[in-house]
FITOR-132923 format. One record per atom (N, C-alpha, C): x, y, z; residue in three letters. Coordinates in steps of 0.02 Angstrom, whole numbers, plus 50000, padded with zeros to 5 digits. Example, Ala and Ser with C-alpha at 12.3 -4.5 7.8 and 13.67 -1.06 7.14 Angstrom:
residues 2
506604971650390ala
506154977550390ala
506604983550390ala
506424988850354ser
506844994750357ser
506455000250394ser
end
This chain:
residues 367
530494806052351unk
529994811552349unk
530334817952325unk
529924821052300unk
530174828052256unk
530204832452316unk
530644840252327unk
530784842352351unk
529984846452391unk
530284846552458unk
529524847652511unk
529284854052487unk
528474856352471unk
528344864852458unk
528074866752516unk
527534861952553unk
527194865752599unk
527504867452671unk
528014861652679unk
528574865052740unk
528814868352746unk
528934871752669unk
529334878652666unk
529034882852649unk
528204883952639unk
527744889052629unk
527724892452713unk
527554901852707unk
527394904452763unk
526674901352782unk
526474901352841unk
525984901952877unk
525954907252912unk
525334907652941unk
525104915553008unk
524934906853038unk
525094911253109unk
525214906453132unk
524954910653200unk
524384912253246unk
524074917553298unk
524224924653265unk
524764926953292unk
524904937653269unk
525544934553242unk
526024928053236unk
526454927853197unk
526584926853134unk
526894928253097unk
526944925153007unk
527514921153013unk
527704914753014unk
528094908853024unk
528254908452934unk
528934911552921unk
529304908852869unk
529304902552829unk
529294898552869unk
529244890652845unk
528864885252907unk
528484878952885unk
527954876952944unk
528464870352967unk
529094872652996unk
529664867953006unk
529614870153107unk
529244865953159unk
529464870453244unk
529864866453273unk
530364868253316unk
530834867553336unk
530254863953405unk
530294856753416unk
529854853553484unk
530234858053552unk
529824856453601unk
530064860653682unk
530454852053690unk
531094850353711unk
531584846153726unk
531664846953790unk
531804844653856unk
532094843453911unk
532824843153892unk
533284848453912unk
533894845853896unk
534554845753973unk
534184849954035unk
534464851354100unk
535014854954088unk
535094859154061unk
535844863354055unk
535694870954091unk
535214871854124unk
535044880054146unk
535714880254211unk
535884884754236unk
536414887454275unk
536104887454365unk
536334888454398unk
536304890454474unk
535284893154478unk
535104889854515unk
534514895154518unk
534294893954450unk
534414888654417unk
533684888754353unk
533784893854315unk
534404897154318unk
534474903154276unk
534454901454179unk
534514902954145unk
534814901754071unk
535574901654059unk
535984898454029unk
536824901454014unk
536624903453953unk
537474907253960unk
537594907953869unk
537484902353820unk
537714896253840unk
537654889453796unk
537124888653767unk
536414890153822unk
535834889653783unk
535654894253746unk
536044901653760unk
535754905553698unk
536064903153627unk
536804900653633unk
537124896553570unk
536654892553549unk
536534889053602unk
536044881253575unk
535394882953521unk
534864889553551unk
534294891253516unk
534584894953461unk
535054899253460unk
535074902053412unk
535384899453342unk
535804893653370unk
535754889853283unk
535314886953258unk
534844885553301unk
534384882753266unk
533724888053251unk
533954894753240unk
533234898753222unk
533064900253171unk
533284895653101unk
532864895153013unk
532304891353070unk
532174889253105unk
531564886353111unk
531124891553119unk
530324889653075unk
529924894353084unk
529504895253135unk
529704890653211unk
529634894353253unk
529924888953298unk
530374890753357unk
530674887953411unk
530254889753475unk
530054881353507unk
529434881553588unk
530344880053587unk
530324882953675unk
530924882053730unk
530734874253754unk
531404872253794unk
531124865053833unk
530754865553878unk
530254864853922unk
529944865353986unk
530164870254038unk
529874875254063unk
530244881254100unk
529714881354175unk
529854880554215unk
529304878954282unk
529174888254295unk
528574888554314unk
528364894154327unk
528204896954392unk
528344892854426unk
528504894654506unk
529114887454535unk
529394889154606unk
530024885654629unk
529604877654647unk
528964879054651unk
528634871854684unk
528424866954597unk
528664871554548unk
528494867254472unk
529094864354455unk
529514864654469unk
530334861454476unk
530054855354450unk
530474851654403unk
530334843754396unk
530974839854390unk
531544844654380unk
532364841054361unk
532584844554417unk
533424840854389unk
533984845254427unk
534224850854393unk
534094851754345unk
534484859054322unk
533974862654243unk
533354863854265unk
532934865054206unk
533024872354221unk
532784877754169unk
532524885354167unk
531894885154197unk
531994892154246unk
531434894854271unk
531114901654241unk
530634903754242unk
530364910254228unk
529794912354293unk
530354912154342unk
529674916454422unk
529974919454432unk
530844922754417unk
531094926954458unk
531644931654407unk
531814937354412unk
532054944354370unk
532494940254330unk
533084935554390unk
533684934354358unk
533574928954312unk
533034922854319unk
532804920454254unk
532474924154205unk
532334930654200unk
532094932254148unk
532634935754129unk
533074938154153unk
533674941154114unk
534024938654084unk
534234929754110unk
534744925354067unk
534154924354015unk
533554923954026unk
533204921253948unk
533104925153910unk
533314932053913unk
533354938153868unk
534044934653829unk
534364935753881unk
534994932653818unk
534794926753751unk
534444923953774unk
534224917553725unk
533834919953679unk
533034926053686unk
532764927253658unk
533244931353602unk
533704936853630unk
533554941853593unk
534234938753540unk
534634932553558unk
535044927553508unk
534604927153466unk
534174923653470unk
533644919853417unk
533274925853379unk
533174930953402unk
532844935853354unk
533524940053309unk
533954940753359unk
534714943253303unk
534964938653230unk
534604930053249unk
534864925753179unk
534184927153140unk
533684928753157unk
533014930553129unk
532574924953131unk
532494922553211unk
532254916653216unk
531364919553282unk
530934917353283unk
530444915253345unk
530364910553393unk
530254913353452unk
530294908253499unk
529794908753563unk
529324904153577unk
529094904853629unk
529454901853676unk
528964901453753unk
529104897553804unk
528714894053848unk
528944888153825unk
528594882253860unk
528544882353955unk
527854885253975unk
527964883454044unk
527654876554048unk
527794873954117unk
527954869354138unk
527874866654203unk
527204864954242unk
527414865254307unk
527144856154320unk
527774853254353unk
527994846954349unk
527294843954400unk
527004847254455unk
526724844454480unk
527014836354538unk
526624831054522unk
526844825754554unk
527634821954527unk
527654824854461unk
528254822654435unk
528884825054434unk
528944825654499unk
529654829854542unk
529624827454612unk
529954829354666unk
530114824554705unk
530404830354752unk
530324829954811unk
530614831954851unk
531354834554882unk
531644831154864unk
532444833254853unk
532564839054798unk
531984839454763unk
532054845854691unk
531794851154717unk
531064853454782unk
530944859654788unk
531114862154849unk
530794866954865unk
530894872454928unk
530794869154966unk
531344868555031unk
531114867455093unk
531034858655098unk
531314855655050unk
531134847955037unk
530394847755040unk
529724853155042unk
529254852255025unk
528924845354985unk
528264841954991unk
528084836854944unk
528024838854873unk
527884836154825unk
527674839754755unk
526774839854778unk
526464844554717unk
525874844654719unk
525574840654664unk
524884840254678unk
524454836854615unk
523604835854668unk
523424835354575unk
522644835954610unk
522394830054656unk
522754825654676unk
522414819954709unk
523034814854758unk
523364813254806unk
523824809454837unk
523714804054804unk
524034802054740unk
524054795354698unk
525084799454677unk
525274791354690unk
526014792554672unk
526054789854599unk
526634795154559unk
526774788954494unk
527264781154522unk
527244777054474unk
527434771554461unk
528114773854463unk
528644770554476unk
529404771254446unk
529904775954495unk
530384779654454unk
530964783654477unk
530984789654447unk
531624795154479unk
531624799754472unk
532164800454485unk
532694805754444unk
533324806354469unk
533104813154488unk
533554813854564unk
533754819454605unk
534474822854600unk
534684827454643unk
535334830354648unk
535774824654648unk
535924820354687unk
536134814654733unk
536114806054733unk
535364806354696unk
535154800354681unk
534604798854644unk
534284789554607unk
533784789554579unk
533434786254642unk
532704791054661unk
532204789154692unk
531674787854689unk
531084783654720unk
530294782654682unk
530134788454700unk
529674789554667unk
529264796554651unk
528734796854726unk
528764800954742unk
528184801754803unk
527514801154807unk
527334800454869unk
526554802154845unk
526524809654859unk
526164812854817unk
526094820154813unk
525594823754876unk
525624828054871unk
525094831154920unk
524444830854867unk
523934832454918unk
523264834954865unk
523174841054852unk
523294847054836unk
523194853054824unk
522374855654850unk
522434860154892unk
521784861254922unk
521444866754861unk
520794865454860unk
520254869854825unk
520494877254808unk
520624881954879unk
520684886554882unk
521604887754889unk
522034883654853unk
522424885154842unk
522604885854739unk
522454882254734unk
522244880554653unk
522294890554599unk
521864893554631unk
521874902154619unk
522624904254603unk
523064904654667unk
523674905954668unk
524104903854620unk
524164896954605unk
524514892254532unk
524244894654470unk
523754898254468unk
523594898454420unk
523904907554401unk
524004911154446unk
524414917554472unk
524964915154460unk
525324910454467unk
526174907454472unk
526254909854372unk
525614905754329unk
525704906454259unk
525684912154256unk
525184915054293unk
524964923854243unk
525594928354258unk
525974926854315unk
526744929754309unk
527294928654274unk
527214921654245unk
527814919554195unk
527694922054130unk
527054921954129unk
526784926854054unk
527204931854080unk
526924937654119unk
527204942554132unk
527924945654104unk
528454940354137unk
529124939954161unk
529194936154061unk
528684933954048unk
529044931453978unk
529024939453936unk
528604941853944unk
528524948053896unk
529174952753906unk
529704952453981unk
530164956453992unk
530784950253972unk
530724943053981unk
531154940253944unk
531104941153849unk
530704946453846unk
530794945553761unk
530494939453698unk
530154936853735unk
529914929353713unk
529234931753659unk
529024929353607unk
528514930953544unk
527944928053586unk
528034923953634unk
527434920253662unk
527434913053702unk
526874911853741unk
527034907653779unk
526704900253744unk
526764896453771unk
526614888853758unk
526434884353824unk
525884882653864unk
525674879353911unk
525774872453888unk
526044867753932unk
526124861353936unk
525664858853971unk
525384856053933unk
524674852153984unk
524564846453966unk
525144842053935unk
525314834253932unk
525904829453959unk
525934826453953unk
526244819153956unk
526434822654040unk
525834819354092unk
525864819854150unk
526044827754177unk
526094833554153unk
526344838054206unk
525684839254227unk
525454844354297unk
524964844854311unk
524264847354295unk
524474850154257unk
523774851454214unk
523564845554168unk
523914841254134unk
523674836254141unk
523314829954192unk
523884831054240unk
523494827454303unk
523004827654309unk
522794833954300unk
522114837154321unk
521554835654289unk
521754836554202unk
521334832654136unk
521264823254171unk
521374818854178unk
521394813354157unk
521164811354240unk
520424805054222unk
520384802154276unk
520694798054310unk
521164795854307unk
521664791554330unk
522004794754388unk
522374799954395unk
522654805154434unk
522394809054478unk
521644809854440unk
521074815454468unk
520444811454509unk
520504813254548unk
519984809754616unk
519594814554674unk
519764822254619unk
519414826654672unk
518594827154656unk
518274830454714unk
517584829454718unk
517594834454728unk
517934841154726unk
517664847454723unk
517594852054647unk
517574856154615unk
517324860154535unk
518104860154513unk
518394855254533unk
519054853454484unk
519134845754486unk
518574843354500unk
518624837154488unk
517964830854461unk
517994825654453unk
517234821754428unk
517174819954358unk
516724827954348unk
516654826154256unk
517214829754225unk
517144827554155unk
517614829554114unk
517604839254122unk
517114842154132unk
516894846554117unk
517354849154189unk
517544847854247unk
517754850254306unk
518524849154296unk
518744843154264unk
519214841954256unk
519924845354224unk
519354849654153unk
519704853554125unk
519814859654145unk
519494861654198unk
519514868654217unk
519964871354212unk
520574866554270unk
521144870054255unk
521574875554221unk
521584868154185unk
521904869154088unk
521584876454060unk
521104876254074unk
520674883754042unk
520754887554073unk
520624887454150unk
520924893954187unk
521584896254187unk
522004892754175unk
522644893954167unk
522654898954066unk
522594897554035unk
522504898353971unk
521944905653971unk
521724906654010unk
521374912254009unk
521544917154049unk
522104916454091unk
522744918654125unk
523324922154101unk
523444916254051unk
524114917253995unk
523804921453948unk
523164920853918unk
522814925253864unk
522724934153893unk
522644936153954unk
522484942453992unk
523194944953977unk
523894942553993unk
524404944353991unk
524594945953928unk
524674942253862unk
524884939153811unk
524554941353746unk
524024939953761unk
523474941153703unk
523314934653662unk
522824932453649unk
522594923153636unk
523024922753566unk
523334926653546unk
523734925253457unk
524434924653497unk
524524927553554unk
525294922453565unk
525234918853604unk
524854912553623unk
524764909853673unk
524654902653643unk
525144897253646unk
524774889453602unk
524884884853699unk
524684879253677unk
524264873453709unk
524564867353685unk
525144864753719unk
525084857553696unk
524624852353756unk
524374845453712unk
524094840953749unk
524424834453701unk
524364828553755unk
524474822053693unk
523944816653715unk
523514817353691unk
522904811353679unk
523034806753695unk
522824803453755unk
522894796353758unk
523484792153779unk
523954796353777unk
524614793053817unk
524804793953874unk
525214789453909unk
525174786453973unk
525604788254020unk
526104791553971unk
526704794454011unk
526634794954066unk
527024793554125unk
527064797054189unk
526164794954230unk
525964788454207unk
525504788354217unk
524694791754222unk
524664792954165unk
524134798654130unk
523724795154103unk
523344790154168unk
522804785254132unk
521924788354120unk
521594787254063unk
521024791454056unk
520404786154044unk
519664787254083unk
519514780254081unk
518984782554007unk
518954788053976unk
518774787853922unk
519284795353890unk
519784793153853unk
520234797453817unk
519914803253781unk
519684799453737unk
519514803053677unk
518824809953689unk
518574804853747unk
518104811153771unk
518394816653814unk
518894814853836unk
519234819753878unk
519544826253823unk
519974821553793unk
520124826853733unk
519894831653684unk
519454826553663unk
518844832653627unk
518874836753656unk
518264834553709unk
517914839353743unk
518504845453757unk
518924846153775unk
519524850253802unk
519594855253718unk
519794852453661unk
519844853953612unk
519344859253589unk
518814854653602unk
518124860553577unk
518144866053635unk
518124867153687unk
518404872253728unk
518824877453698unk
519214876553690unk
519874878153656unk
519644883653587unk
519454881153578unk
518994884853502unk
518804889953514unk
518364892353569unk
518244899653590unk
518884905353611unk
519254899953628unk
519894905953634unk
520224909553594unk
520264907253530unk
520654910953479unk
521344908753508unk
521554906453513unk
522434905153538unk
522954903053465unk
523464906853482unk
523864905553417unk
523774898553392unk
523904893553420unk
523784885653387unk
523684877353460unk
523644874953437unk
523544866553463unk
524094863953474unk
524664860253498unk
525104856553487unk
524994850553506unk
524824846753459unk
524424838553480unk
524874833953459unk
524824826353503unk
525344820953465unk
525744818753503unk
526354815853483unk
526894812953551unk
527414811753527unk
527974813153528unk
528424807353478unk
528404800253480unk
528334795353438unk
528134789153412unk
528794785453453unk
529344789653465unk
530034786253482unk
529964784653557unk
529584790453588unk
529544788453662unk
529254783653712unk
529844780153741unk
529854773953749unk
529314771253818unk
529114777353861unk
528904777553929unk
528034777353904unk
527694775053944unk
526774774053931unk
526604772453866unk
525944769953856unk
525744764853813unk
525264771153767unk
525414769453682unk
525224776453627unk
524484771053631unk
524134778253629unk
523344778153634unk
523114772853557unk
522434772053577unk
522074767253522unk
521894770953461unk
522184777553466unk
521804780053410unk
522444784953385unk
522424791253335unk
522914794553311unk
522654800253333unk
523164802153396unk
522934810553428unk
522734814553382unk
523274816353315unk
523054821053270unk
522334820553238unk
522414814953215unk
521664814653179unk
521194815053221unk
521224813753278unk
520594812653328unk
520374821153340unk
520824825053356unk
520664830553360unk
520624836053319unk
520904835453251unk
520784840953194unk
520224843053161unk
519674833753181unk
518924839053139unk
518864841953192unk
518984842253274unk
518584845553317unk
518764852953339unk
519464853253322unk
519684861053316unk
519594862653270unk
519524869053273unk
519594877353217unk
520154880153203unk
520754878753239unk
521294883153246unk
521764881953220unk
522404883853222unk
523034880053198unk
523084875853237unk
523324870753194unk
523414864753240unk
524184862453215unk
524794861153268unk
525434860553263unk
525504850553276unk
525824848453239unk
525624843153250unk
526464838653263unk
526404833153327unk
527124829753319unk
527194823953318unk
527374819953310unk
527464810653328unk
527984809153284unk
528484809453284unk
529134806253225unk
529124807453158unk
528834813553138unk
528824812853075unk
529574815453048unk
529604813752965unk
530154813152940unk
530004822352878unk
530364822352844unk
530324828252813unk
529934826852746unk
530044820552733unk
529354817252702unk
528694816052728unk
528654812652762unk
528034810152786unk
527684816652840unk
528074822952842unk
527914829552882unk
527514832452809unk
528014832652772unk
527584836252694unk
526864832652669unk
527014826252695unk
526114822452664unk
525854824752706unk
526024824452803unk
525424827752828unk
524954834852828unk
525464838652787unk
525274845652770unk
524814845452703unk
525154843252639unk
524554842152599unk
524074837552595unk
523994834752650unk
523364831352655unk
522974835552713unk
523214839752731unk
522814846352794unk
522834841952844unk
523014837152874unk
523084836052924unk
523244837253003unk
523864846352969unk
524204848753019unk
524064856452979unk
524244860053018unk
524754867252993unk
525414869052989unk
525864864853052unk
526504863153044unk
526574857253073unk
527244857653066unk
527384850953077unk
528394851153157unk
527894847653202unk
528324850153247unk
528964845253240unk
529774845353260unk
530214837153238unk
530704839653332unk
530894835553348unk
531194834553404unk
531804831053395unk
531874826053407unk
532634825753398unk
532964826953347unk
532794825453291unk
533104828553236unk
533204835753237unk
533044841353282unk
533324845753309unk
533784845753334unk
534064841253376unk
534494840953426unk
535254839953386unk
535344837653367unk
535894834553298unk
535824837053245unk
535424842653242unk
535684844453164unk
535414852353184unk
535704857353206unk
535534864253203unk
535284868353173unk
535664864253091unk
535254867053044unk
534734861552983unk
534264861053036unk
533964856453012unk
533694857552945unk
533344865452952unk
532954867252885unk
533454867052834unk
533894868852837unk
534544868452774unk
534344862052727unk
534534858552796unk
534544849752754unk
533854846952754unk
533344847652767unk
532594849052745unk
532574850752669unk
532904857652674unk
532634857652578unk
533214858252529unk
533814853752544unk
534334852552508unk
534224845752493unk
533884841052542unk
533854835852539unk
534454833252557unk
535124834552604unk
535834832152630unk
535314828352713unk
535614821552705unk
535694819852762unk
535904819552835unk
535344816852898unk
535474819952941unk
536064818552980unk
536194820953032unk
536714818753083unk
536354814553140unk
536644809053152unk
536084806753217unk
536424808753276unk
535854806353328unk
535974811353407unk
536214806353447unk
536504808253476unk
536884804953530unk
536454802953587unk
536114799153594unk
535474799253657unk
535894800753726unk
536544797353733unk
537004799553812unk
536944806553817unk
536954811853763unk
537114819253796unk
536454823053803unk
535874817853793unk
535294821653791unk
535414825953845unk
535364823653916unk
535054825653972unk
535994828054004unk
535824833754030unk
536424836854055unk
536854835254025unk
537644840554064unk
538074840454047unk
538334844354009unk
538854846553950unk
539374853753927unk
539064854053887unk
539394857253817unk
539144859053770unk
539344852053704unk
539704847453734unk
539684842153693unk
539024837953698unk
538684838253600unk
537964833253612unk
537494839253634unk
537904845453625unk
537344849753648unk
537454855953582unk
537974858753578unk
538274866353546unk
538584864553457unk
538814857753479unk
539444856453442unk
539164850753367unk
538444850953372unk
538464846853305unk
538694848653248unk
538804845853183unk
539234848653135unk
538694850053091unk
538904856653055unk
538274859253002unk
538484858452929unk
538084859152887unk
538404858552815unk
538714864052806unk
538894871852822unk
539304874752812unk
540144874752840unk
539924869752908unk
540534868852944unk
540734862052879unk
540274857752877unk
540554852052839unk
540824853352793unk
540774858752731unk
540944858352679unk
541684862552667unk
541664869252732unk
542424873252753unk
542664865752762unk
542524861052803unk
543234854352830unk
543494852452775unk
543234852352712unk
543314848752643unk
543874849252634unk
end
C-alpha cells in the first residue's frame, strides 16, 4: 500500500485540533508509585510517545473504592494530581495531548486492593467467573456488594472530582471507561444488572449511569473535552447482554445530545479473555452516532488507513503497537518496521519493556 494520507491528516477532534488521527489506546501497565501516585518513568513513558495525535492514559480509578490492580494511578487525591502534572505537562513540552482515562473497577477488584479490606461494589451481588491477582496472591473474584439506590449520587461525585483534580493535573480532557466490565458497564449490560430500582430493568434505566456520570464530567470539563469509551458486545470480565446491540445503540443515540469530544468503540481483536460479539462494534454503531467516533480492534497502519477512507472511523486508536515502539508515528509514515512487545513486561515492574524500547533515531546513532 502507498504511503497512509488520512492518518496523517489533522482532525478537530471536540475543542482539540489532533495533528494526525494516530491515539495512543488507555493500556493497563501497574507502574504508579506508593498511594497510586504517578513516577517519573511514566512521565518518560507518555512523553515519547506524544507525535501521537492524541494520548488516553491507562485506567486511573477515581475514588480509593475504584482500585482494580496492585499498583494503577489514582486521580481523588492532591498528591495524585501532582505526580500526573508531571506526565501531563512532559507530554505537552514534546508537543503531544493527553487525556485521562477514569476508571472505576467496580466488581473487578477484590478486597485485598481497597480500604479497610472493604467488598468491591457493583450494581447487583453476582461475582465474576475466574481470578484476580492481589498484593500477595491470585484470588477468585468476590461476590460484590450491591450498591444501594441512594448511594449511586455520591460515585457519581467521586467522577465530578477527578474531572476536577484532572483540570489541576493539567490533562486536555477526560475519557470515561464504561467497557469491558468496569462498572458502568456493569451497570449497561443485563447480565450483571438485576436491579429493580431507576438504575435498573430496561435498557433505558440501565444506562443512566453511564449518562449521569458523563453529564458530571461535561459540568466540570465542557462536552468538547470529554470522550466515552464502550465495546459492544464483549464479554470481558463477564459483560453478558441478553440483547447487545440494543443496549448499545440505544446508549449511542443518547450520546448524541451531548456534544462530547468523540466515541471510543471496539476492542482489540488480540484480547484473549470473553467471547467478540456477533456483529462489528464499529459498524454497528457509526450510522447511529453523530460524533467523532475513535475506533479500535487490531488494526494495522494499513488496514487503520482503509478504515478512515472508507469513513468508518475518525481515528484510529492502536495499543500495543504503542507499547514497543514509542515512536510509532515515525514508522507509520516512513513505512520502517515495528518492534514487537514483550507480553512478560506488560504488567508491572522497571522501566525494562516499559522506557527502553529502541527508536529509529536511537537505531540509526547504533549504526
Amino acid at each position: 500500500m502507498t504511503a497512509p494520507v488520512k492518518l496523517f491528516s489533522s482532525v478537530k477532534i471536540g475543542s482539540l485540533e489532533l495533528p494526525n488521527r494516530i491515539v495512543m489506546s488507555p493500556m493497563t501497565r501497574i507502574r504508579a508509585g506508593e498511594d497510586c501516585v504517578p513516577t517519573e518513568s511514566m512521565a518518560r513513558y507518555y512523553s515519547q510517545r506524544a507525535a501521537a495525535g492524541l494520548i488516553i492514559t491507562e485506567g486511573t480509578h477515581p475514588s480509593p473504592m475504584g482500585r482494580g490492580y496492585t499498583y494503577p494511578p489514582g486521580l481523588h487525591n492532591v498528591a495524585q494530581a501532582v505526580g500526573w502534572r508531571r506526565v501531563t505537562d512532559a507530554v505537552h513540552e514534546a508537543g503531544g495531548r493527553i487525556f485521562v482515562q477514569l476508571m472505576h473497577a467496580g466488581r473487578v477488584s477484590h478486597s485485598d486492593l481497597l480500604p479497610e479490606h472493604a467488598l468491591p461494589v457493583a450494581p447487583s451481588a453476582i461475582a465474576i467467573k475466574g481470578e484476580i491477582h492481589t498484593f500477595t496472591r491470585k484470588a477468585p473474584f468476590e461476590v460484590p456488594r450491591a450498591l444501594e439506590t441512594d448511594e449511586i449520587a455520591a460515585i457519581v461525585q467521586d467522577y465530578r472530582r477527578a474531572a476536577e483534580l484532572s483540570v489541576a493535573a493539567g490533562f486536555d480532557g477526560v475519557e470515561l471507561h464504561a467497557a469491558t466490565g468496569y462498572l458502568p458497564n456493569q451497570f449497561q449490560v443485563s447480565g450483571s444488572n438485576k436491579r429493580n430500582d431507576q438504575y435498573g430493568g430496561s435498557v433505558e434505566n440501565r444506562s443512566r449511569f453511564t449518562l449521569e456520570i458523563l453529564a458530571a464530567l461535561c459540568t466540570v470539563r465542557g462536552a468538547g473535552r470529554v470522550g466515552v469509551k464502550i465495546g459492544p458486545g464483549f464479554t470481558v470480565n463477564d459483560t453478558f447482554d441478553d440483547d447487545p446491540a440494543e443496549t448499545y445503540t440505544y446508549l449511542a443515540r443518547q450520546l448524541n445530545a451531548l456534544g462530547l469530544a468523540y466515541l471510543h468503540v471496539g476492542y482489540d481483536s488480540g484480547y484473549s479473555r470473553g467471547t467478540p460479539p456477533p456483529f462489528n462494534p464499529v459498524d454497528l454503531i457509526r450510522p447511529v452516532y453523530s460524533g467523532s467516533l475513535l475506533a479500535v480492534g487490531g488494526f494495522t497502519r494499513d488496514s487503520g488507513e482503509k478504515a478512515l477512507e472508507a469513513g468508518r472511523a475518525d481515528a484510529i486508536v492502536y495499543g500495543r503497537p504503542f507499547i514497543s515502539n514509542p515512536d510509532l508515528v515515525e514508522r507509520f509514515a516512513s513505512g520502517v518496521s515495528l518492534n514487537a512487545p514483550d507480553v512478560r513486561t506488560f504488567y508491572g515492574g522497571d522501566d525494562h519493556g516499559y522506557t527502553d524500547y529502541p527508536t529509529i533515531a536511537r537505531e540509526v546513532h547504533l549504526k
